[in-house]
C-alpha positions as CSV (number, residue, x, y, z in Angstrom):
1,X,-223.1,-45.6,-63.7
2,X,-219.1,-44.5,-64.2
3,X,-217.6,-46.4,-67.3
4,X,-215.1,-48.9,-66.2
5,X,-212.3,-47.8,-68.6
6,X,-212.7,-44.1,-66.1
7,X,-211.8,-45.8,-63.3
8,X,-208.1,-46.6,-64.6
9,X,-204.2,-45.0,-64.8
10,X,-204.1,-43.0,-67.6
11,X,-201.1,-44.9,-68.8
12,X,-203.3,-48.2,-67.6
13,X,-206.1,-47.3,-70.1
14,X,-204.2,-46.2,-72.7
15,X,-202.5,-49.7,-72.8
16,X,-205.7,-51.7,-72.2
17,X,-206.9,-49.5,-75.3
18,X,-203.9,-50.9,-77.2
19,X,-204.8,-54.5,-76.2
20,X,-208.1,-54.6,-77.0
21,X,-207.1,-53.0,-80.7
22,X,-204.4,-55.4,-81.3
23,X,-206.7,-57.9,-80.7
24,X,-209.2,-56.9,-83.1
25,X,-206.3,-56.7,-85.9
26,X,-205.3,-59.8,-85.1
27,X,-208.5,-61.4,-85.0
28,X,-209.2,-59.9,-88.5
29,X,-206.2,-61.3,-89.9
30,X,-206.0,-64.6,-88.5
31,X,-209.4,-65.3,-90.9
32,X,-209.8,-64.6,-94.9
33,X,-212.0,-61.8,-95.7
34,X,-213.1,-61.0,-98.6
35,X,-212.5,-59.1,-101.6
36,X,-214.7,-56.1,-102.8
37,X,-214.4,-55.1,-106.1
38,X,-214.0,-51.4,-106.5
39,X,-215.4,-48.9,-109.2
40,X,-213.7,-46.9,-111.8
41,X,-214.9,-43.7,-114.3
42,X,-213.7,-42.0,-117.1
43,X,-212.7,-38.3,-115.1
44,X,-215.2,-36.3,-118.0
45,X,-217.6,-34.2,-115.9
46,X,-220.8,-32.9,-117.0
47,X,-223.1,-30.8,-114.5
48,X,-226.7,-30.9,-114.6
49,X,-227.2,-27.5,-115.8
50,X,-225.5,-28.0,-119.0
51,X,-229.4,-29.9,-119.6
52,X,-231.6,-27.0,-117.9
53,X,-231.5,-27.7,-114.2
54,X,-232.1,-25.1,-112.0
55,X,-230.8,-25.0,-108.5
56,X,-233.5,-22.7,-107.0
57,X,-235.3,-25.0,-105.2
58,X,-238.7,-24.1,-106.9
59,X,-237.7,-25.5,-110.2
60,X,-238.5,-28.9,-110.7
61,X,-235.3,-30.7,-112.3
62,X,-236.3,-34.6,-113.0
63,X,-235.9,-34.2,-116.6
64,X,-232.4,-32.3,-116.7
65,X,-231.2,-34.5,-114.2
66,X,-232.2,-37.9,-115.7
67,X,-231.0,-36.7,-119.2
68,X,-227.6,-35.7,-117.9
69,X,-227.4,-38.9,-116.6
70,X,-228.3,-40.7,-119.2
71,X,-225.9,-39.0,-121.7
72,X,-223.2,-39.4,-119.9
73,X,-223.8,-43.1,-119.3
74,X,-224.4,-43.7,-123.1
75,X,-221.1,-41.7,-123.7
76,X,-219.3,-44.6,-122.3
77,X,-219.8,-43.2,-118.5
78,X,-217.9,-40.3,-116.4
79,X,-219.0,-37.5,-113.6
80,X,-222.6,-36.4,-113.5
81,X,-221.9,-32.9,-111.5
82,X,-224.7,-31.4,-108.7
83,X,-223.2,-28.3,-108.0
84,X,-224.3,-25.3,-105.3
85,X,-227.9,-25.2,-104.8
86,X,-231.1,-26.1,-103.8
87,X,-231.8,-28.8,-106.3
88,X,-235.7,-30.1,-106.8
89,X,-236.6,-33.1,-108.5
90,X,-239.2,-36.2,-108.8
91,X,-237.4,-39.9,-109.1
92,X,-234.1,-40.1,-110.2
93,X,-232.4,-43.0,-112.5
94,X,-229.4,-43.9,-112.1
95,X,-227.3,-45.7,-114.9
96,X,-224.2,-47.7,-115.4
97,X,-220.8,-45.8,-115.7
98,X,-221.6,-43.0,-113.7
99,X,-220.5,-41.4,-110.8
100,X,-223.1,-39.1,-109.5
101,X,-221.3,-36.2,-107.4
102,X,-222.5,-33.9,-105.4
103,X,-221.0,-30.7,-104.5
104,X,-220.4,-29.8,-100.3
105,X,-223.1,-27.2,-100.5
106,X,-225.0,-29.0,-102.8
107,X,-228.9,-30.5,-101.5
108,X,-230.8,-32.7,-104.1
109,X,-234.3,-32.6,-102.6
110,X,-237.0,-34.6,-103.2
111,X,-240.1,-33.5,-104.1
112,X,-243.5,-34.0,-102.0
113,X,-245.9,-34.1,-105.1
114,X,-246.6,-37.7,-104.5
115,X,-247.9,-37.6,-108.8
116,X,-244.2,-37.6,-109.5
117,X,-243.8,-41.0,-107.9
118,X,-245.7,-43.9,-110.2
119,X,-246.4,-47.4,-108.4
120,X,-243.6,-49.8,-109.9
121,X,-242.9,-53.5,-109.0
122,X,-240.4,-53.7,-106.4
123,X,-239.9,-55.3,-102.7
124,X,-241.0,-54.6,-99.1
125,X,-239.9,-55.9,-96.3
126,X,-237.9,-59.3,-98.2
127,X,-241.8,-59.4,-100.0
128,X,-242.3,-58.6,-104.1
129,X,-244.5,-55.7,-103.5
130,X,-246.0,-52.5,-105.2
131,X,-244.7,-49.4,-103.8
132,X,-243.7,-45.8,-105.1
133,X,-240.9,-45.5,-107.0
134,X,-238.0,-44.6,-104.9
135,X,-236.4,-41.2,-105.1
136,X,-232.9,-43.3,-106.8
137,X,-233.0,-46.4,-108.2
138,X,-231.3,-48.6,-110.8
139,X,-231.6,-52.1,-111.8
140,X,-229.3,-54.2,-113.6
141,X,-226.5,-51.3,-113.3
142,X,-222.6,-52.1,-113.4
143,X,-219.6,-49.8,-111.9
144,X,-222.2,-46.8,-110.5
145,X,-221.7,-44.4,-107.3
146,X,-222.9,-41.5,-105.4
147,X,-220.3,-39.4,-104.0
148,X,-218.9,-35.9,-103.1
149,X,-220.4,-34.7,-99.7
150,X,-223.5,-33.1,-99.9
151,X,-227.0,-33.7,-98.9
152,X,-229.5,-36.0,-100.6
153,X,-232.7,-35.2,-98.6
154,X,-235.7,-37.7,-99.2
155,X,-238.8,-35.5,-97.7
156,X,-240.0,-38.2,-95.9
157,X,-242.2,-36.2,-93.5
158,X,-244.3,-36.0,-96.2
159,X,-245.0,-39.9,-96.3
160,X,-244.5,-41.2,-92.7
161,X,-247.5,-41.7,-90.0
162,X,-246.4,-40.5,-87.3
163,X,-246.9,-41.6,-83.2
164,X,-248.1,-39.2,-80.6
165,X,-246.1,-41.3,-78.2
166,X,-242.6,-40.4,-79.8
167,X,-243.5,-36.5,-79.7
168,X,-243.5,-33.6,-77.9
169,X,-247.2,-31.7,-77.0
170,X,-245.6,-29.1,-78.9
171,X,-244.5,-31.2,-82.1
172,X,-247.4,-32.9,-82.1
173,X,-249.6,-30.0,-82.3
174,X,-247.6,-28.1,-85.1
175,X,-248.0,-31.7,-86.8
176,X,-251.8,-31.9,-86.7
177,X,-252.4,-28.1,-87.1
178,X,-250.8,-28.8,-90.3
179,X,-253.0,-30.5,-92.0
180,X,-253.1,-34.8,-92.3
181,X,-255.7,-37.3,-90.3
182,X,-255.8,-38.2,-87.0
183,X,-256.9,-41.8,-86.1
184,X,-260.0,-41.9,-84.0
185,X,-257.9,-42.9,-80.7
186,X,-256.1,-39.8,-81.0
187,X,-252.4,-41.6,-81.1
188,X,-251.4,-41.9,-84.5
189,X,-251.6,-38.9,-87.6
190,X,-251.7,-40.0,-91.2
191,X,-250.6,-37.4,-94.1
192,X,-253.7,-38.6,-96.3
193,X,-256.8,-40.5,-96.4
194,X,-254.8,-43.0,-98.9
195,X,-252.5,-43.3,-96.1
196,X,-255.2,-44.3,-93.8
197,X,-257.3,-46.8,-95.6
198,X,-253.4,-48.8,-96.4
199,X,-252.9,-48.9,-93.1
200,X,-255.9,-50.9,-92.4
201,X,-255.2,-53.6,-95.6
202,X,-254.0,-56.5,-94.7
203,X,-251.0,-57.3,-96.5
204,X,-251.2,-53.5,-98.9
205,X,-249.0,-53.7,-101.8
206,X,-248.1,-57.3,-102.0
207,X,-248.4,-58.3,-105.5
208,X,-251.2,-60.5,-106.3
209,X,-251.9,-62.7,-109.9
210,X,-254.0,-61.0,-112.0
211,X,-254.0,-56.6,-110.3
212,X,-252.4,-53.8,-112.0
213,X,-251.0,-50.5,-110.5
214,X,-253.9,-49.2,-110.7
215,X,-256.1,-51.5,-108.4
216,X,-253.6,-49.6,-105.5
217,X,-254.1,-46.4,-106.0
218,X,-256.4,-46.1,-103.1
219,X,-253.7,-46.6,-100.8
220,X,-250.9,-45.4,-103.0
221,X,-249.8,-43.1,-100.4
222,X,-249.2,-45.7,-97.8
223,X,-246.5,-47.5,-100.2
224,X,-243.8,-45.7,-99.0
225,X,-241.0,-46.0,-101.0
226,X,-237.5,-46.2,-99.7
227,X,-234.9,-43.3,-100.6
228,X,-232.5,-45.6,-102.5
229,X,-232.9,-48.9,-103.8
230,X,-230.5,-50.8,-106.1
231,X,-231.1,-53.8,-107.3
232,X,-229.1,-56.4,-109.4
233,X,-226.5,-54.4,-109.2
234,X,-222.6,-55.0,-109.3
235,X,-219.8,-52.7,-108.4
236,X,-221.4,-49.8,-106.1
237,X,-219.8,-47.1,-104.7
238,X,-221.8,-44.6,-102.2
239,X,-218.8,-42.2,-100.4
240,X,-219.2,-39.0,-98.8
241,X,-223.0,-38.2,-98.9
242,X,-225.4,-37.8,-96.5
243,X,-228.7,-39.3,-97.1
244,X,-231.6,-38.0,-94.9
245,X,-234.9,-37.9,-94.1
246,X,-236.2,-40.8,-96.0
247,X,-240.2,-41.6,-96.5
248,X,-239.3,-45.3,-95.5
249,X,-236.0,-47.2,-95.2
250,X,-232.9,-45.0,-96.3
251,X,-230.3,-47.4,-98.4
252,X,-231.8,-50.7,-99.8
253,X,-229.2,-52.7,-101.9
254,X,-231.1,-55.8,-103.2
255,X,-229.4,-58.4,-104.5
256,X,-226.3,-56.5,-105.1
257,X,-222.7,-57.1,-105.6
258,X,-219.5,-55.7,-104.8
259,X,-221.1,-52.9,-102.5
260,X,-219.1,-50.3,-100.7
261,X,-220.3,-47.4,-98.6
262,X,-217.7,-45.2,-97.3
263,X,-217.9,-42.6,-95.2
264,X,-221.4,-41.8,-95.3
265,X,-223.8,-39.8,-93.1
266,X,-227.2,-41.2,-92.9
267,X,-229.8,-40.1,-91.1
268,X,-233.6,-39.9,-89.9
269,X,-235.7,-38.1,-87.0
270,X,-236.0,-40.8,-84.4
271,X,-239.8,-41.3,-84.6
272,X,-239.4,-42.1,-88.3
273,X,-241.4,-45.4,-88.9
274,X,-239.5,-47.7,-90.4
275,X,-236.8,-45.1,-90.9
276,X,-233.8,-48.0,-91.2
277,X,-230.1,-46.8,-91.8
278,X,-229.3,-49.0,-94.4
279,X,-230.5,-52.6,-95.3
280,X,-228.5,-55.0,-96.8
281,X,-231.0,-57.2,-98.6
282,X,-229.5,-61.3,-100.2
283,X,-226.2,-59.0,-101.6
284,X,-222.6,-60.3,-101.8
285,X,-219.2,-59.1,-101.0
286,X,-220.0,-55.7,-99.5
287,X,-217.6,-53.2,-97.3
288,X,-219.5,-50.4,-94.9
289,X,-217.0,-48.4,-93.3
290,X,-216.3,-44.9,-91.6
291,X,-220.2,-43.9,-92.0
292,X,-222.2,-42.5,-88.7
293,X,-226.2,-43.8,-88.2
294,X,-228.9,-42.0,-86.7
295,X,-232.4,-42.9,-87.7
296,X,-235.5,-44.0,-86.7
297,X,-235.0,-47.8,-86.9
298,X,-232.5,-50.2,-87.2
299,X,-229.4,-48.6,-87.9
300,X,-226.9,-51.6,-89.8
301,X,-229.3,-54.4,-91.0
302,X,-228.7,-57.4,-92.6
303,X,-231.9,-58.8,-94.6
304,X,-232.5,-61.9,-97.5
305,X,-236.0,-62.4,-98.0
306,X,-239.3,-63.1,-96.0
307,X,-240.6,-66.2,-95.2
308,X,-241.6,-68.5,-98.3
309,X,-240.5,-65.7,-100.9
310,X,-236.9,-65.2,-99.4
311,X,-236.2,-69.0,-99.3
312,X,-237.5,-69.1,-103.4
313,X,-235.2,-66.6,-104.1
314,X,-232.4,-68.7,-102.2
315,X,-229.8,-65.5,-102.0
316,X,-228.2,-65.0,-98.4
317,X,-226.4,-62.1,-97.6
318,X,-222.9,-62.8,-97.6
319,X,-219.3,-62.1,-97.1
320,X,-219.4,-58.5,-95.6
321,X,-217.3,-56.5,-93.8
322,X,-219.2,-53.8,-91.4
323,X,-215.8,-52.0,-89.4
324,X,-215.5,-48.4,-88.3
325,X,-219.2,-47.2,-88.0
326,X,-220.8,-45.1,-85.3
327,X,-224.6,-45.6,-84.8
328,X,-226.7,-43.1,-82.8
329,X,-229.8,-43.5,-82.1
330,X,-232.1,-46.5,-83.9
331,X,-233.4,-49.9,-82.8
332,X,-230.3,-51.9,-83.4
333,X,-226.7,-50.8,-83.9
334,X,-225.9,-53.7,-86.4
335,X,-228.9,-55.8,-86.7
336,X,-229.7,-59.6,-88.8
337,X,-233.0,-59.9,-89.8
338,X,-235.9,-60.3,-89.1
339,X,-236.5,-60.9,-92.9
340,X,-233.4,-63.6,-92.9
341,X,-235.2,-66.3,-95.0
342,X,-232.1,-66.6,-97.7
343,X,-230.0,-66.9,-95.0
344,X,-226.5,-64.4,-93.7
345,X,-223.1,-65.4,-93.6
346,X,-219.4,-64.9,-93.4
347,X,-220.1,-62.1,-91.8
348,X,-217.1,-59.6,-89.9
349,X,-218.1,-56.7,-88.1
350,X,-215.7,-54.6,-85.9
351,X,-214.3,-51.8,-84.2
352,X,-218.1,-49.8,-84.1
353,X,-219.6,-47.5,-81.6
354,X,-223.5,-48.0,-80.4
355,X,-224.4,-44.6,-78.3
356,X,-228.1,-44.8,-77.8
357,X,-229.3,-47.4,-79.7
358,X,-232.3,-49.5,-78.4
359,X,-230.2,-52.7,-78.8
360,X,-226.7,-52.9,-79.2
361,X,-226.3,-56.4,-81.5
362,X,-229.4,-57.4,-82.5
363,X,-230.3,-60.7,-83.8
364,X,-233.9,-61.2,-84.6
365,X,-235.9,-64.2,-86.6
366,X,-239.5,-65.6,-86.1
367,X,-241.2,-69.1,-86.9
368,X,-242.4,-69.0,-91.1
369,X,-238.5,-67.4,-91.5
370,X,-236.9,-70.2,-92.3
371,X,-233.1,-69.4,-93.0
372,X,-229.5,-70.2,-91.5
373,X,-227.5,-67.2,-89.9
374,X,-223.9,-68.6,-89.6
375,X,-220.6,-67.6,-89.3
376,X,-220.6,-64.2,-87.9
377,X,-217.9,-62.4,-86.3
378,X,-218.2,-59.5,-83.9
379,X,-215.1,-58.0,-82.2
380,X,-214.3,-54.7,-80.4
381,X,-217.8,-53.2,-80.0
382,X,-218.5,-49.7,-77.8
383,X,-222.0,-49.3,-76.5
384,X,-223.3,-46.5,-74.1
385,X,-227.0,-45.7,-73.1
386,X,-228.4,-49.0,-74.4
387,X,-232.3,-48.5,-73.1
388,X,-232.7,-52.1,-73.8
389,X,-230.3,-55.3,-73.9
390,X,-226.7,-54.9,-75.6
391,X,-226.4,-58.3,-76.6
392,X,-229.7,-60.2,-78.0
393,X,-230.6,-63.2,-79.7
394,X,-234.7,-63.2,-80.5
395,X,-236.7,-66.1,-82.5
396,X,-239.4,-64.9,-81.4
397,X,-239.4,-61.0,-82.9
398,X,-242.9,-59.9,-83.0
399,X,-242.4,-56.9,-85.3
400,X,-243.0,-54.1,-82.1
401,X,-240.3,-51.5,-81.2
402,X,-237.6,-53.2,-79.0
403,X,-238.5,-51.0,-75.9
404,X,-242.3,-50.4,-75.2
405,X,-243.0,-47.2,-74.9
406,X,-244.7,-45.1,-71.7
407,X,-247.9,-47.5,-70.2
408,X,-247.3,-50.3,-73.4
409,X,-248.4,-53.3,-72.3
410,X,-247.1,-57.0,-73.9
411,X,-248.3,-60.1,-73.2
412,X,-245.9,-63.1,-72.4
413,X,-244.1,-65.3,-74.7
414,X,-245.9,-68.4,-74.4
415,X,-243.8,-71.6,-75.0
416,X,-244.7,-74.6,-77.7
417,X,-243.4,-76.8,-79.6
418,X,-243.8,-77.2,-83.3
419,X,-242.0,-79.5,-85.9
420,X,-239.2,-78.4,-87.7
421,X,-239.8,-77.8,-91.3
422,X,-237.8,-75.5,-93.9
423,X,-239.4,-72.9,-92.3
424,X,-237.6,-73.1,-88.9
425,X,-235.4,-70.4,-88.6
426,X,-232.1,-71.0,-87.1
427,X,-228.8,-69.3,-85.8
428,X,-225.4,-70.8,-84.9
429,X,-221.6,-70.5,-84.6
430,X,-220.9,-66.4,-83.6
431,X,-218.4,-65.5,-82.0
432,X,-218.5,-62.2,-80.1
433,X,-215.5,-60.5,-78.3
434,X,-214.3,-57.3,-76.9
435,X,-217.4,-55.5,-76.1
436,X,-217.7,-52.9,-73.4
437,X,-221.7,-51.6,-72.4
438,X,-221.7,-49.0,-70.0
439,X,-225.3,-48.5,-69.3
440,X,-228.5,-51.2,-70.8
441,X,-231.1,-52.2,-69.2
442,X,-230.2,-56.5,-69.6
443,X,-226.9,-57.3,-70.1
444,X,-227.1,-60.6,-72.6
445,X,-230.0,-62.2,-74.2
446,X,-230.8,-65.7,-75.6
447,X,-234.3,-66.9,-76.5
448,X,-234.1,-69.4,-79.0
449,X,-237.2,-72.1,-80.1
450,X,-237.7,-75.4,-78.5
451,X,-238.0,-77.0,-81.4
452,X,-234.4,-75.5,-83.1
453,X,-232.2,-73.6,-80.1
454,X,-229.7,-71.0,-80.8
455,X,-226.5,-72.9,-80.7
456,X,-222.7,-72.6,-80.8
457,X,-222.7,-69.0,-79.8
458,X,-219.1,-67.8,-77.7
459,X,-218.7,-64.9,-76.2
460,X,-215.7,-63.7,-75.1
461,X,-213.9,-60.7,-73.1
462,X,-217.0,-58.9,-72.7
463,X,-218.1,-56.0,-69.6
464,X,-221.2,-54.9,-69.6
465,X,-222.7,-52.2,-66.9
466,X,-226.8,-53.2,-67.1
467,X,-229.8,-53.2,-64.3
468,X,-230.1,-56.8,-65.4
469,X,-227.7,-60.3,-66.3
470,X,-227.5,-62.7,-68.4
471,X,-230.8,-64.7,-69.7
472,X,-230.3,-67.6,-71.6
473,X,-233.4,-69.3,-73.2
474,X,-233.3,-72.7,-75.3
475,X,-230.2,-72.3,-76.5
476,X,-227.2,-75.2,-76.5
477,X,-223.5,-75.0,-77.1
478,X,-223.3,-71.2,-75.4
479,X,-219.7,-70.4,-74.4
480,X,-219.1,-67.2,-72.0
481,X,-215.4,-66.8,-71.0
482,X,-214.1,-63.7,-69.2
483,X,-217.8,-62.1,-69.0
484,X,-217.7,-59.0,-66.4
485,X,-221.5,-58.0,-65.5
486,X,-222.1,-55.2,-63.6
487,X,-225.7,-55.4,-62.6
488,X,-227.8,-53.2,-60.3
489,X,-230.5,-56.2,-60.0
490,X,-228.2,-59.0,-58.8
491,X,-231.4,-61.5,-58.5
492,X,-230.1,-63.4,-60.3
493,X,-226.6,-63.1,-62.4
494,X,-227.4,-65.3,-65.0
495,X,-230.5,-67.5,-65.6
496,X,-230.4,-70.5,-68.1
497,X,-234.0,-72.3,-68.9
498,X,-234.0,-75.0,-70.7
499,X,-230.2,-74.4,-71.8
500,X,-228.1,-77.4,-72.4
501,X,-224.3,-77.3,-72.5
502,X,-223.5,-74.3,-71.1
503,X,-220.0,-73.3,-70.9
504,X,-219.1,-70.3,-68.4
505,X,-215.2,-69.3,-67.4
506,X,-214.2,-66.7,-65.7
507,X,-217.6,-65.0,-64.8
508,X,-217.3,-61.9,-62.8
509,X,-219.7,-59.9,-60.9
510,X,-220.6,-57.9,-58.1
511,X,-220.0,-58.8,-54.9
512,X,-222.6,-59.4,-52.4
513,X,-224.7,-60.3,-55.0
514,X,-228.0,-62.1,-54.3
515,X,-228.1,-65.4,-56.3
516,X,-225.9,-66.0,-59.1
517,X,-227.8,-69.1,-60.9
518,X,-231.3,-69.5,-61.7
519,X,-231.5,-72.9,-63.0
520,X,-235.3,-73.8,-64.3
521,X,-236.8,-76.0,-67.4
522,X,-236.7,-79.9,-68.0
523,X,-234.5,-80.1,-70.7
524,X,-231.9,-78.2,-68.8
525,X,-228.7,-79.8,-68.6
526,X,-224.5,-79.4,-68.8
527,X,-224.1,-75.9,-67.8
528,X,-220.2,-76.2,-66.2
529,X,-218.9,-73.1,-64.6
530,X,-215.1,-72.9,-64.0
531,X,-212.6,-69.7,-63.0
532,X,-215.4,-68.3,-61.0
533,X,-215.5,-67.0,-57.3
534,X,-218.7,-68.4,-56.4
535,X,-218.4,-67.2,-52.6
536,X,-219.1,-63.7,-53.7
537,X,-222.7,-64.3,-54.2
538,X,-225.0,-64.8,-51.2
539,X,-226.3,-67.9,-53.2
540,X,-224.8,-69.7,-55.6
541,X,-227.6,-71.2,-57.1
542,X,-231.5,-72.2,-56.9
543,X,-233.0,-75.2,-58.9
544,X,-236.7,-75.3,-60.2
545,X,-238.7,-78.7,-59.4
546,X,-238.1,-79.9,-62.7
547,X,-234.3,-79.5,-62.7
548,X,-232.0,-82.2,-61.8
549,X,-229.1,-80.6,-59.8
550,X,-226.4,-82.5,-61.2
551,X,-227.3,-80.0,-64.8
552,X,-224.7,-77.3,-62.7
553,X,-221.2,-78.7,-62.6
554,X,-219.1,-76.0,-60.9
555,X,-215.2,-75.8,-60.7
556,X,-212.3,-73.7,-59.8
């Protein structure tokens, strides 16, 4: 498919380029955004090899590193210096009042001697857990950063299982030859016996009353830790670096505040499991801005807890500002959830680039979640080669990849009802506008619960090039005005089950399409339709039994 903005005058798209960006400004600034504090350091620089390091790459620096840092910090704080090299350490500690910098030609590399990483309490997945100690950490930290532009590589090969699937013939057999386990169906290689045995406990790592660290060491390997994790901590700068190649998720800020990444590169090979970009987990007042994703899962998440321990902990994420970014290839360009159960709001994100990503905006919960996602807003958004839907809203995420992979078979959503309890997740008021898709395989995607729909969700100036519409499941209060979808599969345009008021101006489509409604579901009801040229469709609509056809209202 040609992108639409190719088909226009020069002078025609430069001006329709200057539209779209005024509108984005003026958007931002018609709402109050908020404030992130920023960090300040004494300009006293120290470099690790005024403590011993050694930038050979054989030499294993944890101690010269953590002692520089932790001299400088009880100095009253300043520059902690990672010059030229090829630096190798174990776990690295991070302290208040310094700035760790690292040089352009600088790599701080991880070692793979899993001994080097002891089992400490943290979190997994919005879950207190047991799990390695990440590579950098710091808890409890005030006015800290990681800057300069160099590498910070996590070895995360090292850690990860690994699907056949997701390789070539030729990867996968320099991956086995190797060295690691291959499960018994041939499909999936583990990097130890420890690995293997984790992955078949249920629930592996989650703390229980009464263990130590040492009842998991049988499956230590399998805790994967992530790269970075910071927890409790205010005033965070990370500007310049590229983080890479992590055993698990790449940047985890827990319960964080005044956060600011900058400029950052982070990335991960695309089969990485669990190989997130960055996860924002219950923080507050957080700026990400001018940094480029490509990893192996969701690229810009937004997180607060899991189920019964999120909702304890009571900490949404909130008052962020995501503007500027480019994300290659991961699950989801910017992502919320699934692990919402504290809840995400206040929420800007804008003027961002998806190229690749499974799903372009990606909203995702499950029954057990609990939590209220609210008051988002999502303006000027670029997507190209989306394999699966640009726009989607999901209660009913499954944990799977968002695109099945070659011969994957899924079985069917199947619909019930269930009360509503504090556990009901729920989403409602985004608004969405100015976002161009060319090429996704479904255009727009609502599937909310029948016992709590997606609600008050407007979309607005959005063209989308897909092989599939608009699919709106148990969802109420749905605006689309000025939607342009440019579908191969024109059977139908947009489909609403069990969607009640429905609002939809200015719809456009191909002409010669098919059917443009597929009405179905009992509950269905107040879907209005004005500013569209019905006549181009060779139907305009088709009701299931159940449907009363007064439920479409259409006028000019």
């Amino acid at each position: 498919m040609k992108h639409l903005i190719g088909r226009l005058h020069p002078r025609k798209a430069a001006l329709a380029s200057l539209i779209l960006l005024s509108v984005s400004v003026s958007m931002v600034r018609s709402q109050t955004l908020p404030v992130i504090k920023q960090v300040t350091f004494k300009k006293d620089t120290t470099s690790i090899v005024n403590f011993g390091a050694k930038g050979d790459g054989v030499t294993l620096n944890t101690v010269s590193i953590n002692k520089t840092i932790a001299t400088v910090s009880q100095k009253g704080g300043g520059v902690v210096l990672i010059p030229s090299g090829l630096w190798l350490t174990g776990p690295i500690e991070l302290k208040s009042n310094v700035n760790l910098h690292l040089k352009r030609d600088a790599i701080l590399q991880f070692t793979d001697d899993f001994n080097q990483y002891k089992l400490v309490e943290g979190n997994w997945e919005g879950q207190p857990a047991w799990r390695n100690q990440s590579p950098i950490s710091g808890t409890n930290l005030e006015n800290i950063a990681i800057t300069g532009s160099g590498i910070i590589d996590g070895n995360g090969g090292a850690w990860r299982m690994v699907k056949k699937d997701k390789l070539t013939e030729t990867q996968w057999k320099k991956l086995v030859s190797g060295g690691g386990i291959v499960s018994e169906d041939g499909k999936l290689w583990y990097p130890s016996a420890k690995t293997v045995k984790g992955s078949k406990t249920k629930n592996a790592g989650v703390i229980v009353s009464g263990k130590t660290a040492a009842d998991y060491e049988d499956i230590k390997d399998f805790l994967r830790p992530n790269l970075l994790v910071l927890t409790s901590c205010k005033k965070v700068l990370l500007e310049g670096v590229t983080f890479q190649n992590s055993p698990a998720w790449n940047l985890h800020p827990l319960m964080c505040e005044d956060l600011t990444l900058r400029n950052l590169q982070v990335k991960n090979p695309w089969f990485a499991q669990n190989g997130d970009g960055v996860d924002v987990e219950s923080c507050k007042n957080v700026l990400i801005e001018g940094s480029t994703f490509d990893v192996g899962d969701d690229g810009i998440c937004i997180k607060s807890g899991r189920d019964e321990s999120g909702r304890k902990r009571g900490m949404p994420t909130e008052n962020v500002i995501i503007r500027n970014n480019v994300v290659y290839h991961a699950h989801g360009g910017f992502v919320i959830g699934s692990e919402m159960s504290g809840g995400a709001r206040n929420i800007w994100v804008y003027d961002c680039s998806f190229i690749g990503t499974d799903i372009g905006l990606r909203f995702k919960t499950t029954r057990g979640r609990g939590g209220v996602v609210e008051n988002i807003y999502v303006n000027n958004i670029n997507m190209i080669d989306i394999p699966g839907e640009a726009i989607l809203f999901d209660m009913y995420y499954a944990a799977v990849d968002p695109v099945p992979l070659a011969g994957e078979k899924r079985e069917a959503i199947k619909t019930i009802t269930v009360p509503v309890t504090e556990a009901t997740p729920q989403f409602k008021n985004m608004h969405i506008k100015n976002v161009v898709a060319n090429g996704a395989e479904k255009a727009i995607f609502f599937r909310g619960l029948p016992e709590m729909n997606i609600k008050d969700i407007h979309l607005e100036n959005i063209t989308i090039q897909s092989k599939k519409g608009i699919e709106i499941i148990e969802a109420s209060g749905i605006s689309l005005k000025n939607v342009n979808v440019v579908t191969e599969d024109t059977n139908p345009i947009l489909s609403v089950q069990n969607g009640t008021n429905i609002s939809i101006n200015g719809l456009k489509y191909k002409n010669g399409s098919e059917l443009l409604f597929n009405i179905s579901g009992e509950k269905t009801k107040g879907i209005k339709v004005s500013g569209t040229d019905v006549s181009k469709a060779k139907k305009t609509s088709v009701f299931s039994e159940e449907v009363n056809k007064t439920a479409l209202e259409i006028s000019k």
